[in-house]
Each structure stands twice: as C-alpha cells, then as structure tokens.
Backbone as ProteinMPNN parsed JSONL, in Angstrom:
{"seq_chain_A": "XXXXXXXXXXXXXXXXXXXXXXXXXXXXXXXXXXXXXXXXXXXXXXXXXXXXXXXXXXXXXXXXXXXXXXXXXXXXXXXXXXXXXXX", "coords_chain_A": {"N_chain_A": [[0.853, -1.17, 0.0], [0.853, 2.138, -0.879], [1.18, 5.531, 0.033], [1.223, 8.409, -0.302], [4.728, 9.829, 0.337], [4.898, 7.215, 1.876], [5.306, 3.559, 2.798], [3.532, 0.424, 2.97], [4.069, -1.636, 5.082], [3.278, -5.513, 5.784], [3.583, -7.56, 8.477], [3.897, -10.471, 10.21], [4.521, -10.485, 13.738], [5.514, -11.559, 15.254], [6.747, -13.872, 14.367], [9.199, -14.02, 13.619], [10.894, -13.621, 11.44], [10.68, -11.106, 11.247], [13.031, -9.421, 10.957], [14.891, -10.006, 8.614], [12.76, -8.42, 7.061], [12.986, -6.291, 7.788], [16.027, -5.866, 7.276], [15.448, -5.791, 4.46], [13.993, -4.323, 4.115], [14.972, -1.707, 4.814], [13.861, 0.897, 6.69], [13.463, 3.911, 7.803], [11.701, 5.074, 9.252], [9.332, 3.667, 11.642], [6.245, 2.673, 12.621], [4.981, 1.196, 15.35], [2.325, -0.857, 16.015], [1.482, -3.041, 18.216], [0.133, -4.896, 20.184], [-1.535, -7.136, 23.173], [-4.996, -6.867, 22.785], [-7.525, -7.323, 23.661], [-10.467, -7.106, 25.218], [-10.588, -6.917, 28.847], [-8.182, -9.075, 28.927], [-6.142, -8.01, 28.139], [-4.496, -6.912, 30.107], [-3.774, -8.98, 31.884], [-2.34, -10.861, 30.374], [-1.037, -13.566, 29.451], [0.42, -13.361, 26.84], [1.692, -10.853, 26.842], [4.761, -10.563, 27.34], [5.975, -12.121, 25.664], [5.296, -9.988, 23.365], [6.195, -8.02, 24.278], [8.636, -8.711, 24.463], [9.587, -9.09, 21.574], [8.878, -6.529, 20.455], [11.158, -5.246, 21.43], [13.162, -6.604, 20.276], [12.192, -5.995, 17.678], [12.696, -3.223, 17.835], [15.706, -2.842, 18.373], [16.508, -4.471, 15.781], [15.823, -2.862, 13.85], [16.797, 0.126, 14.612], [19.578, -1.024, 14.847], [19.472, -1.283, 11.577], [19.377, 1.081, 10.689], [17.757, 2.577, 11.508], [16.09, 5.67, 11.756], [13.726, 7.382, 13.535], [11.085, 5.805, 15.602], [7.881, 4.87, 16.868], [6.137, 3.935, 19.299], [3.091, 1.898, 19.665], [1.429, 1.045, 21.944], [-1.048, -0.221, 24.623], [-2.416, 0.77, 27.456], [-1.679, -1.378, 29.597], [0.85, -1.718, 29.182], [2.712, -0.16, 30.799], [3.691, 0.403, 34.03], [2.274, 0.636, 36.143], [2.934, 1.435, 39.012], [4.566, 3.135, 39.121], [4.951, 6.59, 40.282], [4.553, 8.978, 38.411], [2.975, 8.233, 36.28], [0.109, 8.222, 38.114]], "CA_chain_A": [[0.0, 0.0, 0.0], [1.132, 3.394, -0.764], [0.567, 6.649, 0.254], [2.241, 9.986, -0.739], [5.882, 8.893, 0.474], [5.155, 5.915, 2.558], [4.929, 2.642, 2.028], [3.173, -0.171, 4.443], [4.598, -3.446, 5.139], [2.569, -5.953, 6.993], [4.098, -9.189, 9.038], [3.749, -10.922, 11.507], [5.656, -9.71, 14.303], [5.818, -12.778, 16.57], [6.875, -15.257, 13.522], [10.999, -13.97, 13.882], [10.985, -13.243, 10.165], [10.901, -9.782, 10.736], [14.358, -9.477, 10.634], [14.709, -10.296, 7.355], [12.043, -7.625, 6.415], [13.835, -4.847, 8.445], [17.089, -5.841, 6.211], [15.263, -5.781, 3.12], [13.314, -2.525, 3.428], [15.746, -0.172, 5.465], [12.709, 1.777, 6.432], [13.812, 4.718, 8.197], [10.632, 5.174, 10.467], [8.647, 2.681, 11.933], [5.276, 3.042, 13.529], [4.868, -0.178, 15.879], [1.355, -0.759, 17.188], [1.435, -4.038, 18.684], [-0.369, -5.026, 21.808], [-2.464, -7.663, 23.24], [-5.916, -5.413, 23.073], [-8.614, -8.229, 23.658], [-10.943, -6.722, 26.597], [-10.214, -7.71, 29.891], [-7.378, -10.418, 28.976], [-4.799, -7.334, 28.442], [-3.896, -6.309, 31.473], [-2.3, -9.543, 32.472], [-2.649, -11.824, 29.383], [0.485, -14.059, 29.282], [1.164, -13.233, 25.462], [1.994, -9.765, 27.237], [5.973, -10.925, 27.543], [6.099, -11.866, 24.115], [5.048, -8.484, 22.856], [6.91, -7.156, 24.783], [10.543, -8.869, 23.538], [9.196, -8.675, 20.054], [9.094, -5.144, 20.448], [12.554, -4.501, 21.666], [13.969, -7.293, 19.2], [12.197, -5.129, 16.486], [13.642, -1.702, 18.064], [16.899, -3.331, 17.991], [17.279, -4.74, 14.77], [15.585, -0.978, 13.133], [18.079, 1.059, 14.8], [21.062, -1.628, 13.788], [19.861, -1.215, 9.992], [20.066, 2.667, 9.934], [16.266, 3.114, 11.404], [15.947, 7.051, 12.748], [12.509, 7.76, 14.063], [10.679, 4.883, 16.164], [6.677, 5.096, 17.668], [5.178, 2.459, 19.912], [1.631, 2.657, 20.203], [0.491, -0.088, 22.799], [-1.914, -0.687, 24.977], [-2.528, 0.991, 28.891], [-1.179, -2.138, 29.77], [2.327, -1.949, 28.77], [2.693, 0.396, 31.451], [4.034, -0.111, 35.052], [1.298, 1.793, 37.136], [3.153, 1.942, 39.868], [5.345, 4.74, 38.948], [3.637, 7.819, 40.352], [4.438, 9.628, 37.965], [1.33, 7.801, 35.705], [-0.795, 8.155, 38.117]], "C_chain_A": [[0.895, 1.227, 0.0], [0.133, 4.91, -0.871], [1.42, 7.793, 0.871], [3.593, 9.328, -0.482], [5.974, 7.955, 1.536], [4.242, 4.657, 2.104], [4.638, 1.365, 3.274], [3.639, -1.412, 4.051], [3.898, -4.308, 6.117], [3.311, -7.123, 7.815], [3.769, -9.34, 9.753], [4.814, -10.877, 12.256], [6.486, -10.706, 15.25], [6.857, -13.777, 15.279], [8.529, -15.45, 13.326], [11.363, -13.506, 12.347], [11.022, -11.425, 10.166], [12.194, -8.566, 10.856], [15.013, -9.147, 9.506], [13.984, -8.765, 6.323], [12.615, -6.092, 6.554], [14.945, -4.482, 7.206], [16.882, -5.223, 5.116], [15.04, -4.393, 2.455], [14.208, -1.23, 3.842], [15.126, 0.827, 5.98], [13.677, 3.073, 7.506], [13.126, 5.547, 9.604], [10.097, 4.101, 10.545], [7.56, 3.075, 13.12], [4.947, 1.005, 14.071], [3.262, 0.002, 16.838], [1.18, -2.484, 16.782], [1.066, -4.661, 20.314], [-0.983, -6.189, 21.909], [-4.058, -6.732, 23.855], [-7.633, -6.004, 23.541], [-9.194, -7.869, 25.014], [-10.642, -8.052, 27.717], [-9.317, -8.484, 30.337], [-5.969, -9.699, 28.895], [-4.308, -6.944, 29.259], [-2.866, -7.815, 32.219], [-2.579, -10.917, 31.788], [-0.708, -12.168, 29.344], [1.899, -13.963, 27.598], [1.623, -11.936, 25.717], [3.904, -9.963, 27.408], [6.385, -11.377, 26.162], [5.973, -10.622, 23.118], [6.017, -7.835, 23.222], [8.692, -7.654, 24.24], [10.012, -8.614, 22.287], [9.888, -7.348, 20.133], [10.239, -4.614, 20.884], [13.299, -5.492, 20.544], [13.722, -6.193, 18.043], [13.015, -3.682, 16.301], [15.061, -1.966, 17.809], [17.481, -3.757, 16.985], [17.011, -3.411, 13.921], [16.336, -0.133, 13.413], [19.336, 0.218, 14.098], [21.04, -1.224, 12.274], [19.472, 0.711, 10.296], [18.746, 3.57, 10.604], [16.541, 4.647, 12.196], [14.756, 7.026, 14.05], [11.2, 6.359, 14.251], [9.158, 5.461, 17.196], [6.437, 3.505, 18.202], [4.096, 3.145, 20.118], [0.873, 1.548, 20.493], [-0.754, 0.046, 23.572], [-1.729, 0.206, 26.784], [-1.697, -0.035, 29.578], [0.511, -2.411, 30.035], [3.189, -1.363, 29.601], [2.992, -0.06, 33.191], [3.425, 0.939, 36.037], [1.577, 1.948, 37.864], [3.825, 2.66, 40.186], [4.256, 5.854, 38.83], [3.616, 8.497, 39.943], [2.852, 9.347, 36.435], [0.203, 7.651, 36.526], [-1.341, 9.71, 38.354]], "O_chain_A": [[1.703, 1.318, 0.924], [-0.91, 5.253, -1.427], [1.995, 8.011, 1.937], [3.737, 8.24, -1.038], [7.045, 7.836, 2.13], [3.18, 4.565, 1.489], [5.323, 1.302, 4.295], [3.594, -2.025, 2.985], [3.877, -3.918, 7.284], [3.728, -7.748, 6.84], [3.161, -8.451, 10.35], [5.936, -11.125, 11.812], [7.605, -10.657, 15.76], [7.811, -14.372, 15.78], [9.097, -16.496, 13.015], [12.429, -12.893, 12.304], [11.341, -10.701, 9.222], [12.204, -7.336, 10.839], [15.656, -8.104, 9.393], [14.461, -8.246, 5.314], [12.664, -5.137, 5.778], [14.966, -3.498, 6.467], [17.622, -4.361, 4.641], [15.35, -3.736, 1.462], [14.167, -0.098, 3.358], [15.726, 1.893, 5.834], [14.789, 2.663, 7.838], [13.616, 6.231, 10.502], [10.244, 3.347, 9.584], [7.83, 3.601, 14.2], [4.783, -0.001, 13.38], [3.051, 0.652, 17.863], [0.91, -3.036, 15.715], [1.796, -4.754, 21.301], [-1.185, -6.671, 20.795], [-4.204, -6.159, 24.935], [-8.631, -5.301, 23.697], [-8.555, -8.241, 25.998], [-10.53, -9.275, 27.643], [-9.213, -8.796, 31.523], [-4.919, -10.209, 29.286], [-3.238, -6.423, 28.942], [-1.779, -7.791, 32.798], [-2.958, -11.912, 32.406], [0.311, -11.482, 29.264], [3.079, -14.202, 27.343], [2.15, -11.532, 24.68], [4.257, -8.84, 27.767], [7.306, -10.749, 25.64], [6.693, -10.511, 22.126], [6.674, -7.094, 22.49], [9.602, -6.963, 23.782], [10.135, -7.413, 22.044], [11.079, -7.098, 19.946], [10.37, -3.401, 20.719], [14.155, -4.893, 19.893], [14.649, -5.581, 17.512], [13.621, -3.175, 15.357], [15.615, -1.252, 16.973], [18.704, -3.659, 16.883], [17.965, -2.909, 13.326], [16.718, 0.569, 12.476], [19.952, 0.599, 13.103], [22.061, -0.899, 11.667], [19.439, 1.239, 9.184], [18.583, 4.777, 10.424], [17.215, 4.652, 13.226], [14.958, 6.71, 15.223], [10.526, 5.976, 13.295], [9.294, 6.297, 18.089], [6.532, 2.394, 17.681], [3.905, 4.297, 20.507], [-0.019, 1.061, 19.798], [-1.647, 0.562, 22.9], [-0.583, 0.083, 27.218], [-0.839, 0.496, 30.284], [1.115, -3.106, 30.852], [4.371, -1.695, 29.508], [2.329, -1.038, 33.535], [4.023, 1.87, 36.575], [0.856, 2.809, 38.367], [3.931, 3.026, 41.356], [3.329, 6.096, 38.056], [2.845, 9.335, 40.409], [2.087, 10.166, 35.926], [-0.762, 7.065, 36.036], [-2.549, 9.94, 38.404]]}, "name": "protein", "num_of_chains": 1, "seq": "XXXXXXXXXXXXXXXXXXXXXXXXXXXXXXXXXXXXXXXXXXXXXXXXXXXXXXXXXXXXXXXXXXXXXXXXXXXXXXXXXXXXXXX"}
C-alpha cells in the first residue's frame, strides 16, 4: 500500500521473520502498534511478555539497519502503574 511517500509493510511480528524484512526494506521510520488489546485479557494476558521482547527485538534490529525515528503505540497495559508519575 502506498501513500504519498510511505509505504506499508505488513508481518507478523511474533513469527521472527521480521528481521529479514527490516534488512530488506531499510525503512527509516517505523510506527509499531502491537499489543495484546482483547478486553479484559490485556492487562495480564500471558502473550503480554512476548510483545513485549518482540518489540525490543524489532527496536533493535531498526536502529542496527540505519532506522531514525521509532513510535510504539500499545496498549494501557504496557505500562508499570506503579510509577507515580502515571498516576
């Protein structure tokens, strides 16, 4: 899919292949919204630890290939509420 100068890539984020995809495309930004978002089961759903390395494996291999500008856009969840500065 494109649109004006960007271009969308889809994968699956869990599957380790996206490695590979990072390499290929070089993207330069990356918008990451990846969460578990299924009412009620996110807050302490066990696929919550998986997401969560994913998401630094992905930050990690995007900065190694050249990536600049990085968004996460998770879930309330992802969050360690007991820093008082969120509440």
């Amino acid at each position: 899919v494109r649109a004006k100068n960007a271009t969308l890539h889809y994968a699956d984020l869990l599957d380790g292949d996206i490695a590979g995809l990072i390499g290929d495309v070089q993207p330069t930004h990356l918008l990451l919204a990846a969460w578990v978002t299924k009412h009620r089961e996110f807050w302490e759903s066990p696929d919550n630890d998986g997401w969560l390395a994913a998401n630094v494996s992905i930050a990690e291999r995007f900065f190694a290939k050249g990536g600049r500008r990085l968004v996460f856009a998770g879930s309330c969840a992802a969050y360690d509420w007991s820093d008082s500065i969120l509440r």
